[in-house]
C-alpha positions in Angstrom: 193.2 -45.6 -27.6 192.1 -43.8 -25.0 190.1 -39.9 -25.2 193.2 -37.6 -25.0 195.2 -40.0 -27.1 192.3 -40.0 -30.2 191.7 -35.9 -29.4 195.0 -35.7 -30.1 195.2 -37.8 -33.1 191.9 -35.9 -34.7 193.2 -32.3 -33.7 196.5 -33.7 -35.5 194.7 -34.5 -38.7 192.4 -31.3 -38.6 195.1 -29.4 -37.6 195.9 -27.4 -40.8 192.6 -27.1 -42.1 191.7 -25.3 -38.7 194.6 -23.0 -38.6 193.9 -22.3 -42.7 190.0 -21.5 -41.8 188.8 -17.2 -41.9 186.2 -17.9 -39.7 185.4 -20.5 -36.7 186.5 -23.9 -38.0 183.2 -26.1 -37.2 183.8 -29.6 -36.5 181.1 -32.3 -36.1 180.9 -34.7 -33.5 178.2 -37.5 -34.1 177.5 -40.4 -31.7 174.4 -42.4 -30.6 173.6 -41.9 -27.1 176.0 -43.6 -24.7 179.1 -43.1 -27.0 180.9 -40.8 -25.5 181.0 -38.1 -27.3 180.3 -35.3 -24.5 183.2 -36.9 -23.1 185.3 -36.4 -26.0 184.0 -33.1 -26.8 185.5 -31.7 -24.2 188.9 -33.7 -23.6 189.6 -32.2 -27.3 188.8 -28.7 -26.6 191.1 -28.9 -23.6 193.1 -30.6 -26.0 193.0 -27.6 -28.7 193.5 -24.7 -26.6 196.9 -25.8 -25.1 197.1 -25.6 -28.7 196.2 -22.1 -28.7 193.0 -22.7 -30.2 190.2 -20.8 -28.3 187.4 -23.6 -28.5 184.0 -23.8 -27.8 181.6 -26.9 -27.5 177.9 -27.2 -28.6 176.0 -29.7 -27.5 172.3 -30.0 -30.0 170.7 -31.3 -26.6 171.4 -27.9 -25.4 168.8 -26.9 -28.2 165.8 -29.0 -27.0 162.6 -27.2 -27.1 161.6 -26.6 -23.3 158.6 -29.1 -21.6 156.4 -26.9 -22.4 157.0 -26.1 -26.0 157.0 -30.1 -26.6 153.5 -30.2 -24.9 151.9 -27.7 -27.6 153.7 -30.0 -30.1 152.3 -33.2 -28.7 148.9 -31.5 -28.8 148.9 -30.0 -31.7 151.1 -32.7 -34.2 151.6 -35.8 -32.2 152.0 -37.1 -28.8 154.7 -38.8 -29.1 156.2 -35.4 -29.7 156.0 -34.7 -25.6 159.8 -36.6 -25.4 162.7 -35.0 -26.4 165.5 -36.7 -29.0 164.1 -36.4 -32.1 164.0 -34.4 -35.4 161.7 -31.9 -34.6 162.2 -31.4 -30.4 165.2 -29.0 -31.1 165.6 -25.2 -31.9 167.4 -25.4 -35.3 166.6 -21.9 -36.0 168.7 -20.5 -32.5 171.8 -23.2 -32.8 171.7 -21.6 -36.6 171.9 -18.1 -35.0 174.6 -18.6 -32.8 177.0 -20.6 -35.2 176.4 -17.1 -37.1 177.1 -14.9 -34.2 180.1 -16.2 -32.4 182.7 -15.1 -35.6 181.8 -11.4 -34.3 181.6 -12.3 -30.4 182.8 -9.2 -28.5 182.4 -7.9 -24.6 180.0 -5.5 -26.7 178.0 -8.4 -28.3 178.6 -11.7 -26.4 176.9 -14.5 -27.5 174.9 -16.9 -25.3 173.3 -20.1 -25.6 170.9 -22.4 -24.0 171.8 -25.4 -21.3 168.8 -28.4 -21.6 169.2 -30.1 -17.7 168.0 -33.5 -18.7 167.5 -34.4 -15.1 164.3 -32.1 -15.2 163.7 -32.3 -18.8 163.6 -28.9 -19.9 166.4 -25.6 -20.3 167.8 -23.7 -17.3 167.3 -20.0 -16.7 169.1 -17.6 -19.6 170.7 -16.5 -16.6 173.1 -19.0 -16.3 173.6 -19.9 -20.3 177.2 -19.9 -21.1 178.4 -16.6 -22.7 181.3 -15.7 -24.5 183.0 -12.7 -25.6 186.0 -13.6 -28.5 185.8 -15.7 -31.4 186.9 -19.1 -31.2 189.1 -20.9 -33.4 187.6 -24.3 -33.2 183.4 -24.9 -32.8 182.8 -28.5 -31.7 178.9 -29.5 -32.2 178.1 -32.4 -30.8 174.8 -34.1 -31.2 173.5 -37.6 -31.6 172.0 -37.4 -35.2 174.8 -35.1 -36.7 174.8 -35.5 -40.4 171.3 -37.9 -40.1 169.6 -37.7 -43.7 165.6 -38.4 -44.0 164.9 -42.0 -45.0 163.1 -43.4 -48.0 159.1 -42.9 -47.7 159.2 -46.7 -48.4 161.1 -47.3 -45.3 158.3 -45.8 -43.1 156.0 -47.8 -43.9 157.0 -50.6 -41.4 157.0 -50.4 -37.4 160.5 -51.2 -35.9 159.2 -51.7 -32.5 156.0 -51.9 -30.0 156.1 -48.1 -29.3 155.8 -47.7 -33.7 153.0 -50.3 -33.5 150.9 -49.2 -30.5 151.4 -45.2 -30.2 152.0 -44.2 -34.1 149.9 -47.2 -36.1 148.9 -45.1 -38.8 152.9 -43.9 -39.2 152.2 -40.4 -39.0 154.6 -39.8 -36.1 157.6 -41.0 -38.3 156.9 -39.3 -41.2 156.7 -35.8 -39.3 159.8 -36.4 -37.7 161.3 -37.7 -41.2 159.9 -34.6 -42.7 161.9 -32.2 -39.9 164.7 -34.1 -40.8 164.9 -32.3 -43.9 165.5 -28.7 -41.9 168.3 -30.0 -40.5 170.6 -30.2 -43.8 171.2 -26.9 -43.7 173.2 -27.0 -40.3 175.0 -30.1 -41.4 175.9 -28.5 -44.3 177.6 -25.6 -42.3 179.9 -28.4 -40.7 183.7 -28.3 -42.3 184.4 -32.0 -41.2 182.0 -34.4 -39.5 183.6 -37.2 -37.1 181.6 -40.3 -36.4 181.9 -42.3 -33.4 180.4 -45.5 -34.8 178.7 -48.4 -32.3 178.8 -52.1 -33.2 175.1 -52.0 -32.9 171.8 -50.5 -31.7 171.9 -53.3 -28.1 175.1 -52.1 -27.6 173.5 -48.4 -27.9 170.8 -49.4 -25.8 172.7 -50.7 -23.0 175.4 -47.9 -22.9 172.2 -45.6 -22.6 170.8 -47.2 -20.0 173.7 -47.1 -17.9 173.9 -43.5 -17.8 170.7 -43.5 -16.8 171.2 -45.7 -14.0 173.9 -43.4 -12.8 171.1 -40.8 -12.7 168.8 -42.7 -10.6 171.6 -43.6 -7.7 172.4 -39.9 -7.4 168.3 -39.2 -7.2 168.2 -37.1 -10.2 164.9 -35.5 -10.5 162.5 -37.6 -13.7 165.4 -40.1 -13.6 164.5 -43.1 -15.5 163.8 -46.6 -14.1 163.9 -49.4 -16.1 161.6 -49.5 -17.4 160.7 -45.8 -18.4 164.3 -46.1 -20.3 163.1 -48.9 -22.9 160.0 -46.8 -23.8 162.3 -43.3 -24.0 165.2 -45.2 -26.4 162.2 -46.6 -28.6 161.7 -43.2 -29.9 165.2 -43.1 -31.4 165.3 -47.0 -32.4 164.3 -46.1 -36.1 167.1 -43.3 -36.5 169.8 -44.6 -34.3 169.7 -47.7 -36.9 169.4 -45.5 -39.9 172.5 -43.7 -38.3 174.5 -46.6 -37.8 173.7 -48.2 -41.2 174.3 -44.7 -43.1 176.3 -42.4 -41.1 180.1 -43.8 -42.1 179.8 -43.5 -45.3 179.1 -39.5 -44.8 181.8 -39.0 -42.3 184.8 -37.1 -42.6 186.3 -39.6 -40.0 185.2 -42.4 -38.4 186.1 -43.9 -34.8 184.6 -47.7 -34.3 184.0 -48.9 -31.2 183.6 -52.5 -29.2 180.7 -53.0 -26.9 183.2 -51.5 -23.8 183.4 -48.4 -26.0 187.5 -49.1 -26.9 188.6 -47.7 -30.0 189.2 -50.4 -32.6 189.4 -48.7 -35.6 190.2 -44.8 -36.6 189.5 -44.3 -40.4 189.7 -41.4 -42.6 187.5 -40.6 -46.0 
């Protein structure tokens, strides 16, 4: 099944549920990095508005805390908080604010919201944030850890890789990050449905991830990752991504599977 054949299959199933809704209808769209969900994101609100639905996407890497706001974290909390991805590196409190604005957006009070440009790891200028002046019909938020819940303490207590062992021996990284976690329910509870785009496994992740960034480095993107520099960044989400795959289906409103060359193999509903 390709993207505009499953956008239209999802958009089939939400269909009534979005055209019962009074406000926005928010729909979740959760993948590990590499899965595609950007992608899909926006082949289905191209997808919903020849439908009629005015649609807007939000992506939660738009809502990374700048460089410089992860520095003061990684003084002040942990080091390990100077890279982006988890728990803790995004601006719940503004993504909260706009879900709640853009049900009034008017040309009188348009509502804006941040762009992250990963290629030099920090926001662009509120200049150039996308702005928007109606209400949509359909929200699509689209983030890597939609839905995540905290793990058990008892699960922190063991390393899952060499970055956990050498730069956060003591555990206190994880269990701050574990901890944000927690601020975080109250968005996912704001979600009408949640769709899950579900890997085979964390490898596969890996790889898919590393890919992209390889298609950063041949078009010279600024701080694009080598090799190298990629294992050490995905190591920070190794712990969550396999929380995420071993949790997130059973939480999901729907649930696309995919094989290691990212083809739909299974489309499930809960």
């Amino acid at each position: 099944m390709q993207n505009q054949a499953l956008a239209g299959h999802l958009l089939d199933h939400y269909a009534g549920r979005i055209a019962r809704a009074k406000r926005p209808y928010l729909l979740g769209l959760s993948g590990l990095q590499g899965s595609g969900k950007s992608t899909l994101a926006r082949v289905m609100k191209a997808e919903a508005e020849a439908r009629g639905w005015p649609t807007e996407v939000l992506s939660l890497d738009d809502f990374y805390y700048s460089r410089a706001e992860r520095e003061t974290l990684a003084r002040e909390v942990h080091p390990l908080l100077r890279t982006r991805g988890v728990p803790g590196t995004h601006e719940i409190e503004l993504l909260l604010s706009v879900l709640a604005a853009l049900p009034h957006a008017s040309d009188k009070l348009p509502v804006a919201w941040p762009r992250f440009d990963k290629g030099r790891d920090t926001r662009i200028p509120p200049s150039r944030w996308p702005k928007v002046v109606r209400p949509p019909r359909l929200v699509i938020l689209e983030g890597w850890a939609l839905g995540l819940r905290p793990q058990l303490q008892s699960a922190l207590e063991k390393p899952v890789n060499a970055l956990e062992r050498a730069d956060d021996p003591d555990g206190a990284w994880r269990r701050w990050v574990n901890k944000q976690l927690r601020a975080y329910q109250p968005l996912w509870r704001k979600l009408d449905a949640l769709i899950v785009l579900q890997a085979p496994n964390w490898d596969v992740v890996r790889r898919w991830r590393s890919e992209e960034e390889e298609r950063l480095l041949a078009r010279h993107a600024p701080l694009a990752m080598d090799a190298e520099a990629m294992v050490r960044f995905l190591a920070h989400f190794e712990r969550l991504s396999r929380h995420a795959l071993a949790t997130l289906p059973a939480l999901a409103d729907s649930v696309v599977e995919y094989d290691t060359e990212r083809h739909v193999t299974g489309l499930s509903h809960n």
